[in-house]
C-alpha positions as a printed NumPy array, in Angstrom:
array([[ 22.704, 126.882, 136.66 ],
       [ 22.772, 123.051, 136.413],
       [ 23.212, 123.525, 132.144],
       [ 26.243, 126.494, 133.025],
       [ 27.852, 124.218, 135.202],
       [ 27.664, 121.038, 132.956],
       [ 28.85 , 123.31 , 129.764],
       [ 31.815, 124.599, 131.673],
       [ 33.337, 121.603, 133.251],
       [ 33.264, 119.653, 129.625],
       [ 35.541, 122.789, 128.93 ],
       [ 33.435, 125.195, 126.817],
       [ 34.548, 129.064, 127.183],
       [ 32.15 , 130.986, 129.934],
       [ 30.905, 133.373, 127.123],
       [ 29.826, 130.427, 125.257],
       [ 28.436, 128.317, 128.599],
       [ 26.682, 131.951, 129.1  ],
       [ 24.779, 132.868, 126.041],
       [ 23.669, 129.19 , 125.76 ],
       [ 22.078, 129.505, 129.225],
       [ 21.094, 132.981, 128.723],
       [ 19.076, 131.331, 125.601],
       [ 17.866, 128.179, 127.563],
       [ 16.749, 129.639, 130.322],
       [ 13.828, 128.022, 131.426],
       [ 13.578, 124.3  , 133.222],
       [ 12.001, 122.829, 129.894],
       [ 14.934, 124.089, 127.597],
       [ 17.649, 123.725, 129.934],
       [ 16.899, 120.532, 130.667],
       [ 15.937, 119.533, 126.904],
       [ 19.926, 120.501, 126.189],
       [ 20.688, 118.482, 129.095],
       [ 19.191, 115.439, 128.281],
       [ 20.913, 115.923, 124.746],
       [ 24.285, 116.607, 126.193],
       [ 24.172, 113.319, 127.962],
       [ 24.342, 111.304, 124.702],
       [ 27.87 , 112.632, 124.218],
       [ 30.91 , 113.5  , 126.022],
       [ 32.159, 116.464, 123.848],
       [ 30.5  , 118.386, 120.994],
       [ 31.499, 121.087, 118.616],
       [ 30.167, 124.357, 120.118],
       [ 28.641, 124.408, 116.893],
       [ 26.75 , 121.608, 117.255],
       [ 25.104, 122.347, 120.764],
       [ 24.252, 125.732, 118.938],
       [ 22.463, 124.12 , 116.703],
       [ 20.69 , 122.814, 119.25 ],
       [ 19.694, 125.219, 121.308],
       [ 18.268, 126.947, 118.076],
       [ 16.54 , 123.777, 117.371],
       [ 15.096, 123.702, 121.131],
       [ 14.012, 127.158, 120.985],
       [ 12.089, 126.556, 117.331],
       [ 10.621, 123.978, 119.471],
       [  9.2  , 126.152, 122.275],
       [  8.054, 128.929, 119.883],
       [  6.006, 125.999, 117.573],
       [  4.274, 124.967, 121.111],
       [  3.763, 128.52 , 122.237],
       [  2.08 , 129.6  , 118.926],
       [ -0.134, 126.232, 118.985],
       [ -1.02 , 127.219, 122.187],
       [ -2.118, 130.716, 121.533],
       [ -3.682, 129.428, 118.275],
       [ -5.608, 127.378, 120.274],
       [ -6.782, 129.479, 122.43 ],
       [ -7.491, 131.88 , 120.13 ],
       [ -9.703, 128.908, 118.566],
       [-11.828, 128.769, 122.06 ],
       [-12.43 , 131.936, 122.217],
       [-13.745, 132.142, 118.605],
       [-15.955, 129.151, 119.394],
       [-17.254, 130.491, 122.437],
       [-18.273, 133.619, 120.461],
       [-19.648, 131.46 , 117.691],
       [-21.8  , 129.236, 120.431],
       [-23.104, 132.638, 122.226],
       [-24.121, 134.374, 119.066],
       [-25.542, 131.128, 117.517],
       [-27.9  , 130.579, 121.3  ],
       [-28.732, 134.259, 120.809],
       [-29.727, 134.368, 117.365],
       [-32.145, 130.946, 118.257],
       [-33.213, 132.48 , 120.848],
       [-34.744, 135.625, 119.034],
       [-35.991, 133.427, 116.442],
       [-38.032, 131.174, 119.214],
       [-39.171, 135.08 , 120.331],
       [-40.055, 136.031, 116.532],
       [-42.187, 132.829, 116.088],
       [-44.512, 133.728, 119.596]])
């Protein structure tokens, strides 16, 4: 509400302040758009749309790193499990 509130009293239209919230609308992204907002006093809508798109690039690159990483764990894990295993029978072969 904080971002909404800030768009709208620098003058920008509601369906503007709304789909930029409606896009931002968690506390990271909101308040990445705030803390860029507070460099200027008034900006082209186009501008804070560019933005926004910019910020939510942002939070898709970190989400996918962090699924790729976990992803990477998991294979690992897997990897470490079958390698144990497979020395294991081999330490049963050799008896």
């Amino acid at each position: 509400m904080e971002l909404y509130d800030i768009l709208l009293r620098r003058g920008y239209p509601e369906p503007f302040c709304d789909e930029i919230t409606k896009n931002l609308n968690t506390d990271w992204t909101a308040q990445r758009m705030i803390g860029y907002l507070s460099h200027y006093k008034k900006l082209p809508m186009e501008e804070i749309a560019d933005e926004m798109l910019a910020i939510l690039n942002d939070r898709n690159r970190i989400m996918r790193k962090h699924e790729l990483e976990e992803t990477n764990a998991r294979w690992n894990e897997y990897l470490n499990r079958k390698s144990q295993e497979d020395s294991h029978e081999s330490t049963e072969y050799r008896r």
